[in-house]
C-alpha positions as CSV (number, residue, x, y, z in Angstrom):
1,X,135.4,109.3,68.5
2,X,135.4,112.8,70.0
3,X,132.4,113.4,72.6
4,X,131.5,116.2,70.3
5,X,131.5,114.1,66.9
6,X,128.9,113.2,64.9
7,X,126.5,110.2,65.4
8,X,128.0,107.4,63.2
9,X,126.3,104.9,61.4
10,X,127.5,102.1,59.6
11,X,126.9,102.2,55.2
12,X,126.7,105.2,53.0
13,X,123.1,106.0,52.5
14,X,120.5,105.7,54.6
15,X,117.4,103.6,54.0
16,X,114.4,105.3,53.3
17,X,112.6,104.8,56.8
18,X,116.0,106.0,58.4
19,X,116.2,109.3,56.4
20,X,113.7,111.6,58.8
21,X,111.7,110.6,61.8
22,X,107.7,111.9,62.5
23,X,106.6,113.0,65.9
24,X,103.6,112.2,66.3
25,X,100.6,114.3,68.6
26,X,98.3,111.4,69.8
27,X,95.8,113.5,67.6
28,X,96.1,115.5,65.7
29,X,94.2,118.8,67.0
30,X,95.9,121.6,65.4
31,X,96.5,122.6,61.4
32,X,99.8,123.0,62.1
33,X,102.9,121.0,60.4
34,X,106.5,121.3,61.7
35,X,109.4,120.5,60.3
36,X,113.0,120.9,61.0
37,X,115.3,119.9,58.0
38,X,118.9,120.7,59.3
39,X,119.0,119.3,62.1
40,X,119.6,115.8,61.4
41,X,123.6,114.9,63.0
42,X,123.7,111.0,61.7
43,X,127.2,110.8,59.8
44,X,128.1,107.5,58.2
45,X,131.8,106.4,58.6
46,X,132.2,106.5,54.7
47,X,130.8,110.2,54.6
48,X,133.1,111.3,57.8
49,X,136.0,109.5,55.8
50,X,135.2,111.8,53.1
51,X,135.8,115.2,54.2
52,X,138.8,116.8,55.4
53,X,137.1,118.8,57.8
54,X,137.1,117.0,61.8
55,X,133.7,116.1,62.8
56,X,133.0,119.0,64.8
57,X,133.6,121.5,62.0
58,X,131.2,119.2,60.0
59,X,128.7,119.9,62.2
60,X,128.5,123.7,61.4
61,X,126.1,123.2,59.1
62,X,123.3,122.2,61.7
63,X,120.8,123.3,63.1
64,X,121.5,121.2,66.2
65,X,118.7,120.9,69.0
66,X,116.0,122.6,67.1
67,X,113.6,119.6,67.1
68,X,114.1,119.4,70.6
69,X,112.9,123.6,71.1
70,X,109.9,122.7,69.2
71,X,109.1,119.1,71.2
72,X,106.2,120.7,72.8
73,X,104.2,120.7,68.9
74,X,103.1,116.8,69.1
75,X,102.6,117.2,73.0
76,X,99.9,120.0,71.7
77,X,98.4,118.5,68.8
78,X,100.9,118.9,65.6
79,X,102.9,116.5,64.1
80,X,107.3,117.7,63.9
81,X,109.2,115.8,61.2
82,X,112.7,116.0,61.5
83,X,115.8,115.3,58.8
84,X,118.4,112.4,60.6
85,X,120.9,112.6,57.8
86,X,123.1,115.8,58.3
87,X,122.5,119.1,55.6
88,X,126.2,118.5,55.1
89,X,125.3,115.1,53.5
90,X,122.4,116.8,51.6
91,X,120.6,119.7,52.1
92,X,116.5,119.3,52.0
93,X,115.8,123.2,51.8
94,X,117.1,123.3,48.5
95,X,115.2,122.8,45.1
96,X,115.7,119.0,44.0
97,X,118.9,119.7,42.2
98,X,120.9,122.9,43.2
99,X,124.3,121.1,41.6
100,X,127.3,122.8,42.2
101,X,129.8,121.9,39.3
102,X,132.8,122.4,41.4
103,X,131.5,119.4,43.5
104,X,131.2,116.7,40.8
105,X,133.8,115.3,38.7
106,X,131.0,114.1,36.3
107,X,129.4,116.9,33.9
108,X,126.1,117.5,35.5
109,X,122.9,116.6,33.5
110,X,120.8,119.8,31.5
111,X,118.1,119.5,34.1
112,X,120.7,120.8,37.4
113,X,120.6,124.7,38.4
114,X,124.3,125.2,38.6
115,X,123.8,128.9,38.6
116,X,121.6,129.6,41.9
117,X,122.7,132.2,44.3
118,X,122.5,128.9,46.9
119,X,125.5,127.3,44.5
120,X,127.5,129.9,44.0
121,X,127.8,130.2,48.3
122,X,128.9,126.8,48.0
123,X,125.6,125.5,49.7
124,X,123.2,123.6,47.1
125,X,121.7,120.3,47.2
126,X,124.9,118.7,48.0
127,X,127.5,121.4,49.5
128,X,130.6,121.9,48.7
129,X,131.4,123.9,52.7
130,X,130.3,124.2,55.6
131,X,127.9,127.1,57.1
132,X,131.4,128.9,58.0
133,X,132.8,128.2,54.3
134,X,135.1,125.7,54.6
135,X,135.3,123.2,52.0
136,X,133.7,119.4,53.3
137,X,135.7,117.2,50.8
138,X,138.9,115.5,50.3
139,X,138.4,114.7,46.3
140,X,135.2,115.4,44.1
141,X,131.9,113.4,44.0
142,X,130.5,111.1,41.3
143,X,127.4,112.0,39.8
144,X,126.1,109.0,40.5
145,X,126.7,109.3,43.9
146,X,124.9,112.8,44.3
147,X,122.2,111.5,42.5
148,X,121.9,109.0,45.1
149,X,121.7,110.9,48.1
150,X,119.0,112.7,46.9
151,X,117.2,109.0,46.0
152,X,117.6,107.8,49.6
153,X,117.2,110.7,51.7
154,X,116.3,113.9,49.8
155,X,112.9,112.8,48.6
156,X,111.7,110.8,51.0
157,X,111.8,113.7,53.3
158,X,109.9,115.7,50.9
159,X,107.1,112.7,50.0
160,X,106.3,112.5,54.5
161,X,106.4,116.2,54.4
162,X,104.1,117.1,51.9
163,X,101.7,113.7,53.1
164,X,101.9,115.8,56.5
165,X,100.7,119.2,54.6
166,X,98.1,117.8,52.3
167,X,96.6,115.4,55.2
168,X,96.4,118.6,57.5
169,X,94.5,120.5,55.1
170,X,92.1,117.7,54.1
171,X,91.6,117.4,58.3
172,X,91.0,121.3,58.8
173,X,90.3,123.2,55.6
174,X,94.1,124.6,55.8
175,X,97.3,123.8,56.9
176,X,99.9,126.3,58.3
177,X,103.7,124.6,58.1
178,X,106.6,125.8,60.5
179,X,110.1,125.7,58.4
180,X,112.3,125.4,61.9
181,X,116.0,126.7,62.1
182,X,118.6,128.1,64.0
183,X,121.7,130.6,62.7
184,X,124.8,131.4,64.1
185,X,125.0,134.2,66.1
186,X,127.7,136.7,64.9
187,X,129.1,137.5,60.7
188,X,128.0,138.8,57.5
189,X,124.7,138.2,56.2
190,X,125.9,137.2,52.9
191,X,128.0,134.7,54.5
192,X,124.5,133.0,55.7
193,X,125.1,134.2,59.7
194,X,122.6,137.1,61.8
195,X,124.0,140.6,61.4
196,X,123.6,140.9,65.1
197,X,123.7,138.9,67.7
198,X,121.0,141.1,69.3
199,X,118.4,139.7,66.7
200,X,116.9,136.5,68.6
201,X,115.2,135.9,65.4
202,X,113.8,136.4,62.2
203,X,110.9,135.3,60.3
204,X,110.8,133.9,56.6
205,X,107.7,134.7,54.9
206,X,108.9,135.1,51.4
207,X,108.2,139.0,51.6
208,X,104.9,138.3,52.5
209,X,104.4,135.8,49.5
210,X,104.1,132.4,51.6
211,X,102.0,132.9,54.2
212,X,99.0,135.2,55.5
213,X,100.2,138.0,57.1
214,X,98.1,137.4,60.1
215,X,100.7,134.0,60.5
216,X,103.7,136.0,60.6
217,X,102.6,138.5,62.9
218,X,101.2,136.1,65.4
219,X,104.1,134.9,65.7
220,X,106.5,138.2,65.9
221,X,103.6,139.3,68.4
222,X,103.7,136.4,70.5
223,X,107.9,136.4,70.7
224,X,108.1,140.1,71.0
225,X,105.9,139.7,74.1
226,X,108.3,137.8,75.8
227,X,110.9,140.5,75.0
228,X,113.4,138.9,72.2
229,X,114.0,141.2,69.2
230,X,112.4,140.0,66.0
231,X,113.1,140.8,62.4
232,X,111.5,139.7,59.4
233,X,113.0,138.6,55.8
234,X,116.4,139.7,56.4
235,X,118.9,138.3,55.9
236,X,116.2,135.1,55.8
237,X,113.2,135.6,53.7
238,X,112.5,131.8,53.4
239,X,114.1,128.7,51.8
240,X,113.0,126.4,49.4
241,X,110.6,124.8,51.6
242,X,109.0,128.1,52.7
243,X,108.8,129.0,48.8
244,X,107.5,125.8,47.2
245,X,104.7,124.7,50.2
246,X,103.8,128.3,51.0
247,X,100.2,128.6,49.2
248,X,98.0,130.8,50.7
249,X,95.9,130.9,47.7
250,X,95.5,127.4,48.2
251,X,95.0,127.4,52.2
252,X,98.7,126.4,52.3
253,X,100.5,129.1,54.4
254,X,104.3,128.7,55.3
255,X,106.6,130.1,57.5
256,X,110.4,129.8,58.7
257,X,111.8,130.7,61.9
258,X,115.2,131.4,62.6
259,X,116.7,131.1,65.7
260,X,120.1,132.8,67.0
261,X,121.9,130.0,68.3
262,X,123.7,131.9,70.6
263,X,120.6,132.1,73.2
264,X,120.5,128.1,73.9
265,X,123.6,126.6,72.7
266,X,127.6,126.6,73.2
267,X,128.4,127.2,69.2
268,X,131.7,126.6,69.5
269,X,131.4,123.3,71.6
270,X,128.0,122.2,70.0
271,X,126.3,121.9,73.2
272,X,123.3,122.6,74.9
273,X,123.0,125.7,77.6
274,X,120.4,125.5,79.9
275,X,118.4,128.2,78.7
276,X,117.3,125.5,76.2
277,X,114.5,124.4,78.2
278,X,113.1,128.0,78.8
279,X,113.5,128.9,74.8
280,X,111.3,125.3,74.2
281,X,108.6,126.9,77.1
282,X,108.5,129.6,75.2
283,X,107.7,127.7,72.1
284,X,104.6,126.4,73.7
285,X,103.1,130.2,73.3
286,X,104.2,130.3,69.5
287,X,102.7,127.0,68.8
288,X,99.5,127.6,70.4
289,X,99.1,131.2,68.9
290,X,99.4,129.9,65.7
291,X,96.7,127.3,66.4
292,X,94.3,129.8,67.4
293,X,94.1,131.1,64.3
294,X,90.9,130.5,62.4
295,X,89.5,130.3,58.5
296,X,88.3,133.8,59.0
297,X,92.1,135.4,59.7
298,X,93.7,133.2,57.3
299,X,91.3,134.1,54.4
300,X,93.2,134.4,51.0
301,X,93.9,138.1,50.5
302,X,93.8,137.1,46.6
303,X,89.8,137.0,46.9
């Protein structure tokens, strides 16, 4: 297989201790949780078999390296849980069951959202293309199958994730939870790509709905010190992920970052630059801003 390909693994679906992995700090010092759902790159033979696309388009969907930019988390006191199956297999920063109909030869049961502005780009629970809208399959999926992927790797993702949350804020009072990403660098923002490549990153807080404020801008603060341009909420205000854990009501705050790919990684080549290892230095800052934030700056701004 092409030194670019995918990891392959043998069997369809993964088993449920093979769907994410936890990195763990030796303790856990920090309220902080961080979590990097797209950038799992395990690809089964029967999946690969599947698509029409080669196994380097497949991967246009990733968010390749980011667990390896935000590394330094565990070595400073917060756990990183990151997806192994690949977002093209099924996407974990969707609601449960964002069915697209044109996937699925099988009608799809009452309960699926067919009509999400995530389905209708092609990109729900299962997708039906890739981040640069090319269609992933050869023939349409069984129900059954869907349904399956979202058994074995889907939720058990979301059951260590939300343990992670609710043990952080039974440890510290609160619990602040990093939705990692990257994006590509260049294209439309509807087609799910930065409007410029300028933009080093934006930040997801839901319009200001998931998180504290004082989250958000500690983090803009701390990366605009170093001289990268930062946006917020546009063209990413925040996944499903952000939107369902963010609670700051509830001492639950949440926050995505995106990151323009184009600053540590060959996007057509899917590989690393060396810049990498500067961007993950940088990362150190972020993390430990955020962990010097206290009860009193967090307070809910709901009384």
């Amino acid at each position: 297989m092409d030194a670019l390909a995918p990891t392959a693994r043998a069997g369809q679906f993964h088993p449920a201790d093979e769907t994410h992995e936890i990195l763990w700090p030796t303790q856990q010092s920090l309220p902080l949780v961080f979590a990097s759902p797209h950038s799992g790159c395990d690809y089964s033979p029967a999946f690969l078999a599947s698509s029409r696309l080669d196994p380097v388009s497949l991967r246009q969907s990733e968010d390749s390296f980011v667990q390896e930019i935000f590394a330094c988390a565990p070595e400073m006191g917060a756990p990183l849980i990151h997806a192994l199956f690949p977002r093209a297999f099924v996407d974990p920063n969707r609601e449960p069951y964002e069915l697209d109909p044109a996937v699925f030869k099988d009608k799809l049961p009452a309960y699926a959202n067919t009509r999400s502005p995530r389905v209708a780009a092609g990109l729900g629970t299962i997708a039906r293309v890739v981040a640069n809208g090319a269609d992933i399959y050869k023939d349409k999926l069984s129900l059954e199958e869907g349904l399956e992927r979202i058994r074995t790797c889907y939720w058990p993702y979301h059951e260590a994730l939300r343990a992670l949350v609710e043990q952080t804020k039974e440890r510290f009072g609160y619990c602040i939870l990093v939705d990692c990403h990257s994006m590509p660098s260049v294209g439309k923002p509807e087609q799910g790509r930065c409007a410029t490549s300028r933009v080093a990153f934006v930040l997801g807080d839901c319009h200001g709905t998931s998180c504290n404020p004082a989250v958000t801008a500690s983090v803009e603060n701390t990366l605009a010190g170093k001289s990268y341009r930062v946006v917020r909420n546009s063209p990413y205000a925040g996944g499903f992920v952000t939107r369902h854990y963010g609670r700051p009501e509830a001492n639950i705050h949440s926050l995505q970052i995106e990151i323009n790919r184009q600053i540590y990684m060959d996007e057509s080549r899917m590989e690393r630059r060396p810049a990498l290892n500067a961007l993950a230095h940088d990362m150190r800052d972020v993390v430990a801003a955020l962990g010097a934030l206290g009860p009193k700056q967090l307070r809910s701004t709901k009384g």
